[in-house]
C-alpha positions as YAML, in Angstrom:
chain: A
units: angstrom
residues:
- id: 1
  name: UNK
  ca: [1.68, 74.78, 28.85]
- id: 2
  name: UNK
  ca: [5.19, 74.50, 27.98]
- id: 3
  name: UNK
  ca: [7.17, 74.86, 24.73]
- id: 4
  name: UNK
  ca: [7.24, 72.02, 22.02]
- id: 5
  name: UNK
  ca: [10.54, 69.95, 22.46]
- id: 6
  name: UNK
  ca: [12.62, 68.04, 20.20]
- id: 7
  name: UNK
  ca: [15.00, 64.92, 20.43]
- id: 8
  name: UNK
  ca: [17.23, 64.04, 17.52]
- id: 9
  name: UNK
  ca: [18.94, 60.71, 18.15]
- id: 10
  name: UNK
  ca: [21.91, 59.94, 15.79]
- id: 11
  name: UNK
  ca: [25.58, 57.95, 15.40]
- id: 12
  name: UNK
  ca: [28.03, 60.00, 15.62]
- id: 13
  name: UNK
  ca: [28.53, 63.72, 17.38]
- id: 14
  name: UNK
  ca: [30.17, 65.17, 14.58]
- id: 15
  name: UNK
  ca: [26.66, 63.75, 12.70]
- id: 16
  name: UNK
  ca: [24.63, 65.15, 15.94]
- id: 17
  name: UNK
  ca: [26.67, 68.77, 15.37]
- id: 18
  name: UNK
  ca: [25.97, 69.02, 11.73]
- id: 19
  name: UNK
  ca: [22.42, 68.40, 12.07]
- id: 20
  name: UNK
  ca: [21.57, 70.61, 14.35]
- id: 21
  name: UNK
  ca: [23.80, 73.41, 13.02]
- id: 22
  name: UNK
  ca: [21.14, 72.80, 9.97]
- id: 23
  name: UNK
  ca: [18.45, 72.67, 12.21]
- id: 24
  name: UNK
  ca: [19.38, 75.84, 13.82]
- id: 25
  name: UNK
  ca: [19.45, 78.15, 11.21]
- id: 26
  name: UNK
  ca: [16.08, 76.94, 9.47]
- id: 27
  name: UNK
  ca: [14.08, 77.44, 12.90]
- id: 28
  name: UNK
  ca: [14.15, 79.75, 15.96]
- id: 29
  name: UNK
  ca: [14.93, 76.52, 18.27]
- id: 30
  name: UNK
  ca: [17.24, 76.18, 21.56]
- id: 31
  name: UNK
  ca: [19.73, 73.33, 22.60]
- id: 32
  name: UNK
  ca: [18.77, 72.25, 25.86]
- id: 33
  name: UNK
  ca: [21.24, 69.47, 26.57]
- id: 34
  name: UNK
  ca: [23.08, 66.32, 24.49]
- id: 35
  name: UNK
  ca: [23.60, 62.96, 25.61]
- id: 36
  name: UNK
  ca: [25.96, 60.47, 24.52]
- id: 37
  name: UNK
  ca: [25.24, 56.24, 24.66]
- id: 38
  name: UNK
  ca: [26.91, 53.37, 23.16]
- id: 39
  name: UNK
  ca: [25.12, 52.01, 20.22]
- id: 40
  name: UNK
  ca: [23.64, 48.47, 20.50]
- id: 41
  name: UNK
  ca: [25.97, 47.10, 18.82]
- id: 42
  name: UNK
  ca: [29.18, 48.25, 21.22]
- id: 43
  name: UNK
  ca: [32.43, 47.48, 20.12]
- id: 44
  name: UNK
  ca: [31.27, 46.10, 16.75]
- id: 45
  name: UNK
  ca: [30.01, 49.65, 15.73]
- id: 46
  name: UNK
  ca: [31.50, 51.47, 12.75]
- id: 47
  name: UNK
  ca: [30.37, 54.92, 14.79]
- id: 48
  name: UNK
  ca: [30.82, 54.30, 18.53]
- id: 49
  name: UNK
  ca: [28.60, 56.52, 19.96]
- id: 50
  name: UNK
  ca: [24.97, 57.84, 19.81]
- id: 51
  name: UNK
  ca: [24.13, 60.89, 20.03]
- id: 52
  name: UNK
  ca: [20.56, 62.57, 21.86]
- id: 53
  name: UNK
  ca: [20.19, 66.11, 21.43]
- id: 54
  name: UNK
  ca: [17.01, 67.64, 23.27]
- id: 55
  name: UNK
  ca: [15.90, 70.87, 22.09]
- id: 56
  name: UNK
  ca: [12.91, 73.39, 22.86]
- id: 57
  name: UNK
  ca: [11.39, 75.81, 20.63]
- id: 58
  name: UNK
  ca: [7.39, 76.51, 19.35]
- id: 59
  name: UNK
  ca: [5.41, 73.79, 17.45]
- id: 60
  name: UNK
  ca: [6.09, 74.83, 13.99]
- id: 61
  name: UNK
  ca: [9.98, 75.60, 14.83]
- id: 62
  name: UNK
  ca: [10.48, 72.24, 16.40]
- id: 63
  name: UNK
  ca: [8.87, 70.27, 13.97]
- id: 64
  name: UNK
  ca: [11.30, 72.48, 10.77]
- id: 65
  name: UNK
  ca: [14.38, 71.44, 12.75]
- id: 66
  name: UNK
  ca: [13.72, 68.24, 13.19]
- id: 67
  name: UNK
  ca: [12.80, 67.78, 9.53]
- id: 68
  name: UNK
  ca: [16.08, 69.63, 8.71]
- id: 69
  name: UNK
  ca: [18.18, 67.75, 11.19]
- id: 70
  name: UNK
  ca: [17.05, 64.32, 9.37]
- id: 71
  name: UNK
  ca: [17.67, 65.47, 6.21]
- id: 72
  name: UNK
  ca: [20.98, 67.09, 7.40]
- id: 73
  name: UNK
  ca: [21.79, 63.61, 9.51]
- id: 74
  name: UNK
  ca: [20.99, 61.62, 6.35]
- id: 75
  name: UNK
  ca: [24.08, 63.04, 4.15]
- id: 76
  name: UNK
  ca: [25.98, 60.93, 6.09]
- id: 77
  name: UNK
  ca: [24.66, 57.99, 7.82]
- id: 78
  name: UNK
  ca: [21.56, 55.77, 7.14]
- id: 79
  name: UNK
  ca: [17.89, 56.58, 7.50]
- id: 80
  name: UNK
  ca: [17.59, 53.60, 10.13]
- id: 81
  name: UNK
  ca: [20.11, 55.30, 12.41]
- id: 82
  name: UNK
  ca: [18.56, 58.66, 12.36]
- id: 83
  name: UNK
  ca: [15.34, 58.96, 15.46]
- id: 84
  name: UNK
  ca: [13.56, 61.54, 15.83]
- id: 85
  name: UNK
  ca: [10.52, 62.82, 18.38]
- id: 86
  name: UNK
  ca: [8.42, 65.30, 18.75]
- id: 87
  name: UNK
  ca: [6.35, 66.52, 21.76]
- id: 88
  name: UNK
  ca: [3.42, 69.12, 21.09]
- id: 89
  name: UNK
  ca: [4.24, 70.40, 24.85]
- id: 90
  name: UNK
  ca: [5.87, 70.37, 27.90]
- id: 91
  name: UNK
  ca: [4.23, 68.02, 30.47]
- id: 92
  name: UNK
  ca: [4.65, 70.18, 34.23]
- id: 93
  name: UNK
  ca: [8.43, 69.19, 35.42]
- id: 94
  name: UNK
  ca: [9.50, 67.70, 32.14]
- id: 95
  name: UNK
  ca: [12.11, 70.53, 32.07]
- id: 96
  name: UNK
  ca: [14.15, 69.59, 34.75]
- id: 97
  name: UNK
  ca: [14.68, 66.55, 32.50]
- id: 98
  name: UNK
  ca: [15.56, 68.22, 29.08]
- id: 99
  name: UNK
  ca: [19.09, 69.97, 30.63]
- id: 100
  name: UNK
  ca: [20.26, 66.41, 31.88]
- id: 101
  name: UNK
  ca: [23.08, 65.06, 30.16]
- id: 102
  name: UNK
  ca: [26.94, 63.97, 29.73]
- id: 103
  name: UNK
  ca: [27.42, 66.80, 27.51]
- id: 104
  name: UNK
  ca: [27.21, 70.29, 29.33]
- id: 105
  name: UNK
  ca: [26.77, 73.74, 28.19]
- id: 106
  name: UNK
  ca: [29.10, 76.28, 29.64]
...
């Protein structure tokens, strides 16, 4: 069985970066990857760009960093624009997913 994962979907990377700082330092979690959309409303967007950060960690980490990344995330943009999900575990070759994305760790 693999490890619990997080996604935090938000506008904005500087949003995404806060967040997770937050989410960080309340739980023993690990940035997999980030990924970077438009938002659905394109060009009409006050923040042009939304933000998917994947992260791995155990149950009870993953679900203190999300709830800190949401609260972080919500000091600056709306409720509505803030997704998160959580996944109890790992399904066999889901990490080969997790480290795809436009933004790459060194």
């Amino acid at each position: 069985m693999g490890e619990a994962v997080g996604l935090l979907e938000v506008l904005g990377f500087s949003v995404a970066m806060t967040a997770m700082d937050q989410a960080c330092k309340a739980a023993n979690v690990k940035i997999e990857a980030m990924d970077c959309n438009n938002p659905t409303t394109g060009d009409q967007a006050l923040i042009p760009v939304v933000v998917q950060v994947k992260f791995t960690g155990n149950v009870s980490d993953i679900k203190v960093a999300l709830e800190t990344a949401r609260h972080a995330a919500n000091q600056y943009i709306d409720q509505q624009d803030i997704v998160t999900r959580f996944l109890s575990h790992q399904a066999p070759g889901l990490e080969k997913l997790l480290n795809t994305g436009k933004v790459k760790r060194p």
